[in-house]
N, C-alpha and C positions, 0 to 999 in steps of 0.2 A: 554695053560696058561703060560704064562710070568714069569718067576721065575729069582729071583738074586742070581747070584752067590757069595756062602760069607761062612762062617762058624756062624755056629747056636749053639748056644749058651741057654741049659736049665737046669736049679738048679732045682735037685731034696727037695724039701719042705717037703717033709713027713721024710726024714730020717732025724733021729737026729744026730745033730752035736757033737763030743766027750768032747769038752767045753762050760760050756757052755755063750753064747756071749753075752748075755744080762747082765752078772753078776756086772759088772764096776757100774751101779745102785745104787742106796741105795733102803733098801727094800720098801721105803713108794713112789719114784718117779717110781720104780719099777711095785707095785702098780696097782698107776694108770696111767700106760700104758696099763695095761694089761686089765683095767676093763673100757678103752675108745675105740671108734670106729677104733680105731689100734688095740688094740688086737683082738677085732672080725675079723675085715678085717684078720687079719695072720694067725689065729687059723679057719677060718671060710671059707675064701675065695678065697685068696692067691693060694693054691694048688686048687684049683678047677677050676682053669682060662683054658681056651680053647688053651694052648701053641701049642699041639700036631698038629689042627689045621689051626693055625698059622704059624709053621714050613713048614706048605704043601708052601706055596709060598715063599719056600728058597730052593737054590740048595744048598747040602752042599760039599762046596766045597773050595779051599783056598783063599779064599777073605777076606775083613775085617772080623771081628768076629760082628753078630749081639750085639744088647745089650743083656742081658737073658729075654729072654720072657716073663718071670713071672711077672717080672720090669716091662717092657713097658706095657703089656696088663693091671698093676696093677695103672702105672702113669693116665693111660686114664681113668680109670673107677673113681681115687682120682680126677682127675682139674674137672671132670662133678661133682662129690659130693659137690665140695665147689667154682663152676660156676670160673673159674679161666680160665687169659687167658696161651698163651703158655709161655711167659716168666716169669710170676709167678708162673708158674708149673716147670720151673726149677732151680728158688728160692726156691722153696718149696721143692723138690727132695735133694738139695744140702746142707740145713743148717736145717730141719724140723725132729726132734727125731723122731714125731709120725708118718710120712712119712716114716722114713728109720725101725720103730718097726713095721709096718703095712706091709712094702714090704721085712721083714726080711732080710735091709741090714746089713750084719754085717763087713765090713770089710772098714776101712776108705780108698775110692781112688776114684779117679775120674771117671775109670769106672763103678764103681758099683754108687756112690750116683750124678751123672751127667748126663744128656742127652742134644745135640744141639738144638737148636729149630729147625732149618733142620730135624733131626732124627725124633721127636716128630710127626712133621707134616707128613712126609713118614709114619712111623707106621699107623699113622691114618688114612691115607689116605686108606694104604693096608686093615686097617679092615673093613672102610667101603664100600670100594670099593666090596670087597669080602663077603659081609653081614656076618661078622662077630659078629658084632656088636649085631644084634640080635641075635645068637647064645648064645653071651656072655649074653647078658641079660637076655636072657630065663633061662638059668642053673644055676646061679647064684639066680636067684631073684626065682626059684624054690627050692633052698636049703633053701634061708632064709626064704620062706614059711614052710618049711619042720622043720627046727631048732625052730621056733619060734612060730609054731603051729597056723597059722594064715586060718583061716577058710574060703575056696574062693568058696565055696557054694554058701557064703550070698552075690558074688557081682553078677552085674547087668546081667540080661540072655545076653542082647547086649555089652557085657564087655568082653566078653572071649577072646578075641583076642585082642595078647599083642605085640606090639613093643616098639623096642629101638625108644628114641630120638636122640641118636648121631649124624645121618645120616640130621633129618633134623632140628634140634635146638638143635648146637652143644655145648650151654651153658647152658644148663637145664638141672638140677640135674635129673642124670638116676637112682638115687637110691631115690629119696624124699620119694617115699610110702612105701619103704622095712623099711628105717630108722624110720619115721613117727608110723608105724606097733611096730617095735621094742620097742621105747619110750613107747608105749600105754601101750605094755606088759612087759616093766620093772617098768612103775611107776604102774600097778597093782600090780604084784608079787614080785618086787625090790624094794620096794621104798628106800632103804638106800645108792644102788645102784645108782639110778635113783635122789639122791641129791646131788650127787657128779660129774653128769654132765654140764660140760658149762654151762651157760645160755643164752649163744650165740648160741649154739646148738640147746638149747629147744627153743629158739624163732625162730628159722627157721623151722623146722622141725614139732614142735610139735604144732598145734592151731584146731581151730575150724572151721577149713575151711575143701572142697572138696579137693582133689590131684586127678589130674589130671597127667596120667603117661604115654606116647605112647595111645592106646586106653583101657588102663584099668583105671577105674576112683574108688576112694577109699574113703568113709565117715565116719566120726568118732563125 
């Protein structure tokens, strides 16, 4: 196996910070960060990303410093949620609040809220190249089954077997049925929650249609 030599680079997400960084806020933009698809993503999913992983195909060693793992693995799974290509993915890294409250950047520089489109594509290449990709998607969309108490009894006996799209419909939202799922069961149990989301969200996401996801297919 083929490894770069570079310095790796991974922020631990679960310890807490001694100030804290979100505070610059006011309490109501605050809010709702906290109670939109950014704060899930940070509190949800952010520390559960496959870095460890990821690091196997880095030597660590005195080379450039990778980006933080957490970041990149977190940039790929946001441009597939909202079908984005590479250079609006780092529009979006660079000037986007809910991007940098969902990827817990907290420090204004260029390497923490920046990535090249060169870097972008290498990452992605390495996870797919390395089936990561379904790795990532398994344990992830396994949490948010877990979190969100979503019942996979009731899908199809020819359903069980789940892949990522990354690998081969690299702009198809890899998360539509987790978020889809979610929506269902906030506008049951939240609804005051679930009024204070986009409408742009709920028109993507949330209809009356099939989703179709890798080979698991999901009806509502």
């Amino acid at each position: 196996m083929l490894k770069i030599e570079t310095m790796i680079r991974i922020k631990n997400h679960n310890q807490k910070e001694l100030f804290a960084p979100w505070d610059f806020l006011s309490p109501k933009r605050k809010k709702m960060l906290s109670e939109s698809w950014a704060g899930l993503f940070q509190e949800e999913i952010l520390h559960k990303l496959p870095v460890k992983e990821l690091s196997a195909y880095f030597n660590s060693g005195f080379g450039r410093p990778t980006k933080e793992l957490h970041t990149v693995l977190g940039i790929l799974i946001i441009q597939q949620m909202f079908d984005l290509t590479d250079e609006e993915t780092v529009n979006q890294l660079a000037f986007n609040m809910q991007w940098h409250y969902a990827l817990n950047l907290t420090e204004e520089s260029d390497d923490a809220k920046y990535i090249c489109p060169k870097t972008l594509w290498n990452m992605r290449k390495i996870v797919i190249e390395n089936a990561l990709d379904e790795l990532l998607f398994s344990n992830i969309t396994q949490h948010l089954v877990s979190i969100f108490n979503v019942d996979t009894n009731k899908q199809r006996i020819d359903s069980v077997h789940i892949k990522s799209n990354m690998r081969k419909l690299g702009r198809i939202t890899i998360f539509t049925s987790a978020i889809n799922k979610f929506l269902v069961n906030m506008k049951r149990s939240h609804k005051n929650l679930f009024d204070t989301i986009d409408q742009k969200i709920i028109d993507t996401y949330l209809s009356e249609k099939s989703f179709s996801f890798g080979s698991l297919k999901l009806t509502h």
